[in-house]
C-alpha positions as a Markdown table, in Angstrom:
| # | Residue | x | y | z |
|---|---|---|---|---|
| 1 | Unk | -12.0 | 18.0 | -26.9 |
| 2 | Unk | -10.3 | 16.0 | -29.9 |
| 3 | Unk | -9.3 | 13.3 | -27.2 |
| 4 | Unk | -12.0 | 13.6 | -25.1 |
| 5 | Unk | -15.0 | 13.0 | -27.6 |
| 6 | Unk | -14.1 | 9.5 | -29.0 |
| 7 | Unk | -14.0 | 8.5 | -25.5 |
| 8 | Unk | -17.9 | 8.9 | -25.4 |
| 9 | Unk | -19.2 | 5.6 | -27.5 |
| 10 | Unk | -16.2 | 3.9 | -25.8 |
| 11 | Unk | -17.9 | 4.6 | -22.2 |
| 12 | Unk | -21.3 | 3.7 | -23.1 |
| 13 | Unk | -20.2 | 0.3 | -24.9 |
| 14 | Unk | -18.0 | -0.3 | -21.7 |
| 15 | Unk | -20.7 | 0.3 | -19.4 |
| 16 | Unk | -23.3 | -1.4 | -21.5 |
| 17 | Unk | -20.8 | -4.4 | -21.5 |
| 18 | Unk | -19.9 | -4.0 | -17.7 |
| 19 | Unk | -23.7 | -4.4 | -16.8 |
| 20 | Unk | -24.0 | -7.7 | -18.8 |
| 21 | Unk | -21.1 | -9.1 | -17.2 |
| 22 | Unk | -21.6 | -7.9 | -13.8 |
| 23 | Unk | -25.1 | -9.7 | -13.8 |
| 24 | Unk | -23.3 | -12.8 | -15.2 |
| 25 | Unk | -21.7 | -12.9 | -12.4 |
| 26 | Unk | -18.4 | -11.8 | -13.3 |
| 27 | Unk | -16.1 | -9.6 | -10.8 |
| 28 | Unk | -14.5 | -6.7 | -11.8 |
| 29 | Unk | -16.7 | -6.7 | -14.5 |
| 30 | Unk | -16.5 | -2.8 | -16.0 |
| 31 | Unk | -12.5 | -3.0 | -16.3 |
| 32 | Unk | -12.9 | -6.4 | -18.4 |
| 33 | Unk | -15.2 | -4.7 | -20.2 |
| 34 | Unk | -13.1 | -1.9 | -20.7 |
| 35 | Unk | -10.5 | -3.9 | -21.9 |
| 36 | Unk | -12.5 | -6.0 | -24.2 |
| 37 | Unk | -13.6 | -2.8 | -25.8 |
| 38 | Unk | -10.1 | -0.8 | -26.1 |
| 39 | Unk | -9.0 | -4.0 | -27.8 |
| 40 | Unk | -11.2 | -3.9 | -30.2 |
| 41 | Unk | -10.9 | -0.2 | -31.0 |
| 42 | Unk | -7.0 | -1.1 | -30.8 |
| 43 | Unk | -7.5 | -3.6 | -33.5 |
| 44 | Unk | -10.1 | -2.0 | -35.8 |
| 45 | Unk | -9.7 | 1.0 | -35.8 |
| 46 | Unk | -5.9 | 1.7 | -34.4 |
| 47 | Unk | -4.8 | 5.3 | -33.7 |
| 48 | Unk | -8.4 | 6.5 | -33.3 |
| 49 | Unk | -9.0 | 6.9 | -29.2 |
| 50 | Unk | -6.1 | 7.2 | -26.5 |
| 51 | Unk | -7.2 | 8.2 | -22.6 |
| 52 | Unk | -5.8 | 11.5 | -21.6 |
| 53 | Unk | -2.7 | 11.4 | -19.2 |
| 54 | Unk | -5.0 | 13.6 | -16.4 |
| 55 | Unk | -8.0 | 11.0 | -16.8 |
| 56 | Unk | -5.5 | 8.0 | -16.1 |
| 57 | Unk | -3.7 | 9.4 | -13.1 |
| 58 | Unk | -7.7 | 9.9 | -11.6 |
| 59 | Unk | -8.5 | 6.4 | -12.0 |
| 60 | Unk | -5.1 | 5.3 | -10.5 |
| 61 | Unk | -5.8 | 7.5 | -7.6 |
| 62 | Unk | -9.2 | 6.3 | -7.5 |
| 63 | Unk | -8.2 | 2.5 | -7.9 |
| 64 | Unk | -5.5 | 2.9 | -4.9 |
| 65 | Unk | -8.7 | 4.8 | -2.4 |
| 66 | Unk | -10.9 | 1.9 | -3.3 |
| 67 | Unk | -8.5 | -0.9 | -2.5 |
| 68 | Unk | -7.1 | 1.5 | 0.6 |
| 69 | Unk | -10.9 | 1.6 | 1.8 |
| 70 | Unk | -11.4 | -2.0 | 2.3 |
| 71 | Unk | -9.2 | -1.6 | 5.4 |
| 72 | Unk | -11.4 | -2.5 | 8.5 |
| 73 | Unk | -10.7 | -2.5 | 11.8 |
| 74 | Unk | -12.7 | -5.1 | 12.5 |
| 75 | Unk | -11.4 | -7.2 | 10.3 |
| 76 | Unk | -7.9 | -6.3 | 11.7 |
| 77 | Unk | -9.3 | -7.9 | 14.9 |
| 78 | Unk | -10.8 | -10.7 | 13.2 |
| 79 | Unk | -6.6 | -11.4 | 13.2 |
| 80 | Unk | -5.7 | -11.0 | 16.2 |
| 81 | Unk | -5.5 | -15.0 | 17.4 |
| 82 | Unk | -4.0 | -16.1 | 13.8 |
| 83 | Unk | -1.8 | -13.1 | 12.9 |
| 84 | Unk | 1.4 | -15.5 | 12.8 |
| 85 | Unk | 0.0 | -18.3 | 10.8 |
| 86 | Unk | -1.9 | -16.0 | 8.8 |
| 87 | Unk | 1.2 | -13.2 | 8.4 |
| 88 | Unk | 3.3 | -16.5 | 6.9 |
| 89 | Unk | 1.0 | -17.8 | 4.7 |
| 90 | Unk | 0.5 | -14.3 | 3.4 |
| 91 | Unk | 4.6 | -13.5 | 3.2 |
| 92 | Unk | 5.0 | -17.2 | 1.6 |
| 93 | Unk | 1.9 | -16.2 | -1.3 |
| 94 | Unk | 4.1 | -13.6 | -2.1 |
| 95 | Unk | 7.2 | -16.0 | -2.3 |
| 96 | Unk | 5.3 | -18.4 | -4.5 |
| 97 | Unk | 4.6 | -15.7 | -6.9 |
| 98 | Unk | 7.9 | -14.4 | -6.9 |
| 99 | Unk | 9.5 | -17.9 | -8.1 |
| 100 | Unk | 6.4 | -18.0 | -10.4 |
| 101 | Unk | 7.2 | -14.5 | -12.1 |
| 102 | Unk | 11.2 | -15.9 | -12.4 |
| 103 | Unk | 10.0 | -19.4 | -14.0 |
| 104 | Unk | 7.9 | -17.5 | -16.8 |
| 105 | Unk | 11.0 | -14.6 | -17.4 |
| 106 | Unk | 13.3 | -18.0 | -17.7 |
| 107 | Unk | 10.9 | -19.9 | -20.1 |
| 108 | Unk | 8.6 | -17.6 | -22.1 |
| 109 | Unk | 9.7 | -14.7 | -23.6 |
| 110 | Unk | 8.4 | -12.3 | -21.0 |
| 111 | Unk | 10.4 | -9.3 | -19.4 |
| 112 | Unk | 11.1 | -9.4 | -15.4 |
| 113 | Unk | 8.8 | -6.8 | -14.6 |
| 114 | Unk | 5.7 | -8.1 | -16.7 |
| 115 | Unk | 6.3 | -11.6 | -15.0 |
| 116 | Unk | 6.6 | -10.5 | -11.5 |
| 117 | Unk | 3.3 | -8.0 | -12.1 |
| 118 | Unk | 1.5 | -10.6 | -14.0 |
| 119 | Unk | 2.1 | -13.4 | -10.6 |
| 120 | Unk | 1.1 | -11.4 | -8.1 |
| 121 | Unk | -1.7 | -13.0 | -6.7 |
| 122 | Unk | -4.7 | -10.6 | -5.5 |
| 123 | Unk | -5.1 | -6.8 | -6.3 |
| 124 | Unk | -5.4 | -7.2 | -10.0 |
| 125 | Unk | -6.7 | -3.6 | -10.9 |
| 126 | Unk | -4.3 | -2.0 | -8.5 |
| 127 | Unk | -1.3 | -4.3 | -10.0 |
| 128 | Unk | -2.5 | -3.3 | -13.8 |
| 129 | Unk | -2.7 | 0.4 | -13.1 |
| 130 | Unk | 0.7 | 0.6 | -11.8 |
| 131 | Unk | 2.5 | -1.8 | -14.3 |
| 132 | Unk | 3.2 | 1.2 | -16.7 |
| 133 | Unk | 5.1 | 3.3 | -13.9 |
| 134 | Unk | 7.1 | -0.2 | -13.1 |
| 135 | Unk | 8.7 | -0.4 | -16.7 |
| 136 | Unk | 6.0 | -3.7 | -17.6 |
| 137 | Unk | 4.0 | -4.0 | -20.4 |
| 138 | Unk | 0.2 | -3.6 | -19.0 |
| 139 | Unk | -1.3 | -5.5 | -21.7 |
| 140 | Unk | 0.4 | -8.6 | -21.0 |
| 141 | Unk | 0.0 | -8.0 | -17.2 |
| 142 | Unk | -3.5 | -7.6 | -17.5 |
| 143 | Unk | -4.1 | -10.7 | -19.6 |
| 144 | Unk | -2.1 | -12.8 | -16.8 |
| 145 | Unk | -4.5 | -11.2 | -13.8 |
| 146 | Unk | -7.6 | -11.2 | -15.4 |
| 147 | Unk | -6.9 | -15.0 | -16.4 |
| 148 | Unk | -6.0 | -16.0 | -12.7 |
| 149 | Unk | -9.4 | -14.1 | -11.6 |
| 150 | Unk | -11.5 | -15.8 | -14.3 |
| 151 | Unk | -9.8 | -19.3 | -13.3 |
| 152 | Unk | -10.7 | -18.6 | -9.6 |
| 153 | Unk | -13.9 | -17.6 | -10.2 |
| 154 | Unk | -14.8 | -20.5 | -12.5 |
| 155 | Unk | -13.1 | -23.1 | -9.9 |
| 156 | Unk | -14.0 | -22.2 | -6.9 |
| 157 | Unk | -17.7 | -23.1 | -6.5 |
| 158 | Unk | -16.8 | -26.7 | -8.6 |
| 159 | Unk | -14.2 | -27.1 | -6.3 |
| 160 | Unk | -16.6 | -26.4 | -3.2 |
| 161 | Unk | -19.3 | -28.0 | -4.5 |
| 162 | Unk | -16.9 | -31.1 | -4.7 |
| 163 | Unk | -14.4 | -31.0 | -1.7 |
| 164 | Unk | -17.3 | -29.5 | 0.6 |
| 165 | Unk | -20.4 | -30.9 | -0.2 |
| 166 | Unk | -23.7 | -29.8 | 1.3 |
| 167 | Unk | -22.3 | -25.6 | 1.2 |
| 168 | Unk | -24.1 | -24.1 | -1.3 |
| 169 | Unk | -23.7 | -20.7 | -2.9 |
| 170 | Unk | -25.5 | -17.2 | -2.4 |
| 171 | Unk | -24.6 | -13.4 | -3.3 |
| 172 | Unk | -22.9 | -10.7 | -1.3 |
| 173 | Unk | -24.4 | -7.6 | -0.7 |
| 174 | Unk | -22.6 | -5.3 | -2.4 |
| 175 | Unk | -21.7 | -1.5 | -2.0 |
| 176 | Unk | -24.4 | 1.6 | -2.9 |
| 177 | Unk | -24.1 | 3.0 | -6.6 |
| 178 | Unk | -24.3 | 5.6 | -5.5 |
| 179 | Unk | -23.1 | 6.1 | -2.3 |
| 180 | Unk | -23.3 | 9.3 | 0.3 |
| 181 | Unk | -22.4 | 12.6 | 0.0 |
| 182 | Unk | -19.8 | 11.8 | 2.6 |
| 183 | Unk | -17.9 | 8.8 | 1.0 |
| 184 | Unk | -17.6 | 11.0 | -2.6 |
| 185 | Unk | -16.4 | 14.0 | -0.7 |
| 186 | Unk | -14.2 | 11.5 | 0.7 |
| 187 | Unk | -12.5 | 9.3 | -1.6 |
| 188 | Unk | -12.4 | 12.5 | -4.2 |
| 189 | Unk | -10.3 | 14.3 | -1.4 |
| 190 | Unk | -8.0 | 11.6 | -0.3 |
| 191 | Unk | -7.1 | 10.8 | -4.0 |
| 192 | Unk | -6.3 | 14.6 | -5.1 |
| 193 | Unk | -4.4 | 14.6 | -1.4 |
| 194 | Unk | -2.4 | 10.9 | -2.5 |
| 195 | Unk | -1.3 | 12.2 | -6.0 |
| 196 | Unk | -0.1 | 15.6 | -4.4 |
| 197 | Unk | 2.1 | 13.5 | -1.6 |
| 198 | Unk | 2.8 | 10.8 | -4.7 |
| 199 | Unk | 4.2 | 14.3 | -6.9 |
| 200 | Unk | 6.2 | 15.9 | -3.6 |
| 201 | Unk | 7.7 | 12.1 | -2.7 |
| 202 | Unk | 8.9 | 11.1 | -6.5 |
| 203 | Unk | 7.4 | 8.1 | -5.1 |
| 204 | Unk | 7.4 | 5.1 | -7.4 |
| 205 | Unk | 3.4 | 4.0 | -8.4 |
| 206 | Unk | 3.0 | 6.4 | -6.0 |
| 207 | Unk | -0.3 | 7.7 | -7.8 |
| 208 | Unk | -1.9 | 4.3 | -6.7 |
| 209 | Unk | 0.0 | 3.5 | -3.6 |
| 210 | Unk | -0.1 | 7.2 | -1.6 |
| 211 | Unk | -3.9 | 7.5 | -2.4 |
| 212 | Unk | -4.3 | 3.8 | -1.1 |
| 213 | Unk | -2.2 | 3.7 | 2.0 |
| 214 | Unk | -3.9 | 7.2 | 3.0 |
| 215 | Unk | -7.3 | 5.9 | 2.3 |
| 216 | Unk | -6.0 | 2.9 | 4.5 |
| 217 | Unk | -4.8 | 5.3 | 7.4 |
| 218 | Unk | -7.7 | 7.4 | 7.4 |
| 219 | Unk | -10.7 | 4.7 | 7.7 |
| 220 | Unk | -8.5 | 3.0 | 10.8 |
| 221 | Unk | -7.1 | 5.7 | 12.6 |
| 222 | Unk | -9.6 | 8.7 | 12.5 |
| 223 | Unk | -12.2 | 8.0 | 14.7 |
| 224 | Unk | -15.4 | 7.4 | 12.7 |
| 225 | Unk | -13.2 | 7.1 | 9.4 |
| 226 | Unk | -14.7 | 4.1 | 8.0 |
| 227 | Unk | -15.7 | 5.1 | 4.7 |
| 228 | Unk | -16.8 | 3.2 | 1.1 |
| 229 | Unk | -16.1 | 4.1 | -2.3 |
| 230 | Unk | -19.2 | 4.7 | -3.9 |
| 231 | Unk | -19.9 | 1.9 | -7.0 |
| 232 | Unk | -20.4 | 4.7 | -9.6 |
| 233 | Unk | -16.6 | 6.4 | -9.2 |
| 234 | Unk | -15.1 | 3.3 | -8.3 |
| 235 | Unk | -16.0 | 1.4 | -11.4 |
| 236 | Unk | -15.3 | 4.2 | -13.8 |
| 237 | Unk | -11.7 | 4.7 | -11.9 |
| 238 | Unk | -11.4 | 0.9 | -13.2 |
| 239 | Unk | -12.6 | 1.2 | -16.6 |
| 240 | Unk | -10.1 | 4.1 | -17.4 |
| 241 | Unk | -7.6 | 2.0 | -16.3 |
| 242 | Unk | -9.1 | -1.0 | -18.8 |
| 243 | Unk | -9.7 | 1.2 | -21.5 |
| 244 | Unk | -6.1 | 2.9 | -21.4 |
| 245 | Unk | -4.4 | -0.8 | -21.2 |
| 246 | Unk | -7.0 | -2.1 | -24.3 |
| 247 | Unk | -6.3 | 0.9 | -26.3 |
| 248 | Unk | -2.8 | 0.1 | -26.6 |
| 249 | Unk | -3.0 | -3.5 | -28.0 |
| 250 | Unk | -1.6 | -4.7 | -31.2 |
| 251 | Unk | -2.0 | -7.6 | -33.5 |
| 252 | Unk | 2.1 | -8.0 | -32.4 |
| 253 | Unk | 0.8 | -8.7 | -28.9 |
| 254 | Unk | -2.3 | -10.7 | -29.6 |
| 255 | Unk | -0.1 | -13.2 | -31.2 |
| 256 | Unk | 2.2 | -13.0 | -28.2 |
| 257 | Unk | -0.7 | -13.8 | -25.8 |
| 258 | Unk | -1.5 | -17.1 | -27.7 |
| 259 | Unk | 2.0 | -18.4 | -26.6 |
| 260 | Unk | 1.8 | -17.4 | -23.9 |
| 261 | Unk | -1.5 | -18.9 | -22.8 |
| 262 | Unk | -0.1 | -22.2 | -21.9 |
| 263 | Unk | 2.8 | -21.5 | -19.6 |
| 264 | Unk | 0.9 | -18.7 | -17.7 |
| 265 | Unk | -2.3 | -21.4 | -17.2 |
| 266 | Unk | -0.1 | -24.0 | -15.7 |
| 267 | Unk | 1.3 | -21.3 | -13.3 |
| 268 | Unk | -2.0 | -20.0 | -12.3 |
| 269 | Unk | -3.1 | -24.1 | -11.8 |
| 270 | Unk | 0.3 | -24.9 | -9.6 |
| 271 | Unk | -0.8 | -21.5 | -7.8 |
| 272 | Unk | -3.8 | -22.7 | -6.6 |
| 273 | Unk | -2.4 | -26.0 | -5.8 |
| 274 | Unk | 0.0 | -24.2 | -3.4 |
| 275 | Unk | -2.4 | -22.2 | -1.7 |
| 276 | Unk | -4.8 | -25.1 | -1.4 |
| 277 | Unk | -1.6 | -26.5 | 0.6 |
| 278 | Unk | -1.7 | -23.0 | 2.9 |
| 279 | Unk | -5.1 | -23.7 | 3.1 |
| 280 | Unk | -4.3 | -27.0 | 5.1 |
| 281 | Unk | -1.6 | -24.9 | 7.3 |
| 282 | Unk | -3.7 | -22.6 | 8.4 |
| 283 | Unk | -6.6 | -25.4 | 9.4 |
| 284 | Unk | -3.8 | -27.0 | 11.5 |
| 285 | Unk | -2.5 | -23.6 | 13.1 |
| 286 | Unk | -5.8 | -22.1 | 13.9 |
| 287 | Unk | -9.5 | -22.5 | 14.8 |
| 288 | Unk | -10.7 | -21.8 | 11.6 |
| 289 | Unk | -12.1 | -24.5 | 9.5 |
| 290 | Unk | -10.8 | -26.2 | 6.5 |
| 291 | Unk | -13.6 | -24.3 | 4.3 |
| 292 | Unk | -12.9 | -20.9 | 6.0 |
| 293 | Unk | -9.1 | -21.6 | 5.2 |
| 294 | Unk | -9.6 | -22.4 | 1.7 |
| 295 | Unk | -11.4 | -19.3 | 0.7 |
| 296 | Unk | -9.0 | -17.5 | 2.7 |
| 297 | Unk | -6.5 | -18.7 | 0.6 |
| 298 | Unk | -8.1 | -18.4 | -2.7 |
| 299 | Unk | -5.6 | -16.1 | -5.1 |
| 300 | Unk | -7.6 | -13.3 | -5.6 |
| 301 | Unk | -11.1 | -13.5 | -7.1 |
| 302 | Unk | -11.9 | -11.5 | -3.9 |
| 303 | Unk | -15.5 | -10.8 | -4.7 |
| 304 | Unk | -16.3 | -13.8 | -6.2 |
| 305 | Unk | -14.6 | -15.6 | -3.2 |
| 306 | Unk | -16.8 | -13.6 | -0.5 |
| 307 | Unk | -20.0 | -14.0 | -2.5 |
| 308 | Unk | -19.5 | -17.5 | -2.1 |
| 309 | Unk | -18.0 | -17.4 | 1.5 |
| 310 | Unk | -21.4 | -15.6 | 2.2 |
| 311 | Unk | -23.6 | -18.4 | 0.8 |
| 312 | Unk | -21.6 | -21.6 | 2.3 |
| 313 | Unk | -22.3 | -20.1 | 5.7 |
| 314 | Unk | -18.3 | -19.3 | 6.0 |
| 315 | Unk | -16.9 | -16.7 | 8.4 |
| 316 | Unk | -17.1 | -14.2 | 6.0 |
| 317 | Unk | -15.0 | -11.4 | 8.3 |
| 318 | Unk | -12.0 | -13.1 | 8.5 |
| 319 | Unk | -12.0 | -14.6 | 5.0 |
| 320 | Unk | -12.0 | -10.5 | 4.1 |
| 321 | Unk | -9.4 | -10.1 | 6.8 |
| 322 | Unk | -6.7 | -12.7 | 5.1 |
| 323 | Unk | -7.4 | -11.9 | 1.5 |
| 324 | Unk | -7.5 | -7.7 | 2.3 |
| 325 | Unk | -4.2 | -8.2 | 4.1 |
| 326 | Unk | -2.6 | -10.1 | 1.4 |
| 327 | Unk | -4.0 | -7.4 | -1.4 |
| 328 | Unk | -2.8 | -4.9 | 0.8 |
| 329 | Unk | 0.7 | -7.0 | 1.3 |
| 330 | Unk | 1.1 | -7.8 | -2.8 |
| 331 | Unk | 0.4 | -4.3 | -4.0 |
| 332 | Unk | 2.5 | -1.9 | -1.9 |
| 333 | Unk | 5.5 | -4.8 | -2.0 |
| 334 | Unk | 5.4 | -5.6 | -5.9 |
| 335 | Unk | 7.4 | -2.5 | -6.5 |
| 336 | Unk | 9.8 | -3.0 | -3.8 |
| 337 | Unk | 10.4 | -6.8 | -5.6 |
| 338 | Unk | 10.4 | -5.5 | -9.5 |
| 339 | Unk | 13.0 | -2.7 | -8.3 |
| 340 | Unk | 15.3 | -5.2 | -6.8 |
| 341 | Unk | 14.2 | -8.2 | -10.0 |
| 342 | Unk | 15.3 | -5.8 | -12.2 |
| 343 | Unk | 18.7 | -4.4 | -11.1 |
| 344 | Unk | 19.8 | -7.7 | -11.9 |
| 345 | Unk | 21.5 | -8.4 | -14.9 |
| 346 | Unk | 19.7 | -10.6 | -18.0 |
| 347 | Unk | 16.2 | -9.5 | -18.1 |
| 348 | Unk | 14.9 | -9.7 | -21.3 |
| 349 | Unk | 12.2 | -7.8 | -22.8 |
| 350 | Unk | 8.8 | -9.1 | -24.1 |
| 351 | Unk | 7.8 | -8.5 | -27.9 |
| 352 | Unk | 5.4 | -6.3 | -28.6 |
C-alpha cells in the first residue's frame, strides 16, 4: 500500500492533464501527460513514487492488445492491389530509421539501443514500453518518439493546407470510453494469456509483443474476432507506461536532452523528407493519390494523421492499412535489429 498510495494524486493530475490535452488536440495525450507529471515528481520530489513491477507488466500487456487490435481484415484487403509497393516502402521506412538510429550513436552521445528505439518511426507507446527489456534508456527513447509525433502532428495540416489546398480538416470518430462488456473481457483475457506465453517463451519484450501478436491473430482469424480496446483501459495501460518512464528522470538527463534536441530534430525533419519521397513512389506505383500517399506515409502521428485523412476526404481505410502495417512491421522487428545493433562491438552508452 506504501507504493501504491502515492500513485493516487499522480493518476488524477495525469488524467486531469490527459483531458486538457486530448481536447487540444493532442494524440496520445494521457501517456504525455503521464510523463510530464512523473517528471516533475522525478524532479521535485525524487525518491517519493515508483510504479509497481505488476502494474507495469499490465500496461505493457495492455499497450501490445491495443496496438494488436488495430488489425483489420478489411484493411488487409484494402492491400491487396499495392502490397508490393506498399511492403517496400514499409521495409525501406524501417531501413531509413535504422541508418538514422546509427547516425545519432555515431554523433551524439547516445547508446545503440536508445538510438535505434528512439528512430523507429510509428508505434511510439509500444516502442517506449519495451525499451527497458531491450537494454535502452526509456527516458531518452520517449523524448525522441514523442518529439517525432508532436512534429508530425504540428506539420501535417500546414503542410496539407499548403501542398493540397482546398482539403480541409475534420475529427475522427474515435473509440467508446467505455466500451462492451465483450471487448474488456477480451483484451483483459488476451493480455493475462500473452504475458503467460511471453513467461513460458523467455521471449524478448515478449510482455508487449505476445499480447499484441495474439490480439492480432485473434481479431483476423476467429470468425467474428474483431474486437476494440475500450478508451478507459487502454489509456491507463499508456499512462503507466508514461508515468514509470517520467518517474525515473533526473536533472543528469534533463541536461542530456537539451543536447540532444538538435541532432534528434534534424533526424526527425530528414525523416519526413524521405517519406515525403515514398510518398511520390507509391503515387507512381499505385492508384492511390498523391494526398492518400502522403498520409500514408506520414511517420507515425497515426491518430492525428487519420483525423485529418478523415476531414480532407482521403481514403481513410487504406491510409490505416499502410500506417497499421508499418506499426505492426517497426514494433515486432525493433528487437530483432537492436539484438543484432548491439552484438556489435563499440556501442557506447548514454549519460544518465
Amino acid at each position: 500500500m506504501r507504493k501504491i498510495a502515492p500513485l493516487a494524486p499522480l493518476g488524477v493530475a495525469t488524467f486531469g492533464l490527459g483531458y486538457g490535452l486530448k481536447e487540444a488536440g493532442l494524440p496520445s495525450s494521457y501517456l504525455f501527460a503521464a510523463l510530464l507529471v512523473g517528471l516533475a515528481v522525478a524532479l521535485l520530489l525524487p525518491g517519493r513514487a515508483t510504479v509497481p513491477a505488476p502494474a507495469f507488466v499490465a500496461g505493457q500487456a495492455l499497450t501490445g492488445v491495443a496496438l494488436g487490435a488495430f488489425v483489420r481484415s478489411s484493411a488487409l484487403r484494402a492491400l491487396a492491389h499495392s502490397w508490393l509497393p506498399v511492403t517496400l516502402v514499409s521495409a525501406a521506412t524501417l531501413g531509413v530509421c535504422v541508418v538514422a538510429g546509427m547516425v545519432l550513436t555515431r554523433f551524439t552521445a547516445l547508446d545503440a539501443p536508445t538510438a535505434q528505439l528512439g528512430s523507429v518511426a510509428g508505434g511510439a507507446s509500444g516502442i517506449v514500453a519495451m525499451s527497458d527489456d531491450l537494454g535502452a534508456d526509456a527516458r531518452l527513447v520517449a523524448f525522441m518518439q514523442y518529439l517525432r509525433v508532436l512534429v508530425v502532428v504540428l506539420l501535417t495540416p500546414l503542410i496539407l493546407a499548403v501542398a493540397f489546398p482546398g482539403h480541409g480538416t475534420g475529427s475522427v470518430a474515435g473509440t467508446s470510453t467505455l466500451g462492451q462488456p465483450r471487448d474488456w473481457l477480451l483484451a483483459l483475457g488476451i493480455a493475462a494469456a500473452g504475458v503467460a506465453i511471453a513467461e513460458v517463451a523467455h521471449m524478448t519484450a515478449g510482455t508487449l509483443l505476445a499480447p499484441m501478436v495474439l490480439a492480432a491473430v485473434v481479431a483476423l482469424a476467429v470468425p467474428g474476432g474483431e474486437f476494440t480496446v475500450p478508451q478507459l483501459l487502454a489509456q491507463t495501460a499508456f499512462a503507466l507506461i508514461g508515468l514509470q518512464v517520467g518517474l525515473r528522470f533526473t536533472m543528469e538527463t534533463v541536461r542530456l536532452l537539451g543536447r540532444l534536441l538538435v541532432p534528434v530534430l534534424l533526424s526527425v525533419l530528414a525523416l519526413l523528407v524521405v517519406c515525403f519521397g515514398f510518398a511520390l513512389l507509391l503515387d507512381l506505383t499505385t492508384s492511390v493519390t498523391l494526398l492518400d500517399a502522403y498520409l500514408a506515409t506520414t511517420p507515425g502521428g497515426l491518430f492525428a494523421v487519420l483525423a485529418v485523412a478523415f476531414g480532407a476526404g482521403a481514403n481513410t481505410t487504406f491510409i490505416l492499412a499502410v500506417q497499421g502495417l508499418r506499426l505492426l512491421v517497426m514494433v515486432m522487428l525493433a528487437p530483432l535489429v537492436v539484438r543484432r545493433l548491439t552484438a556489435r562491438p563499440g556501442a557506447h552508452v548514454a549519460a544518465g
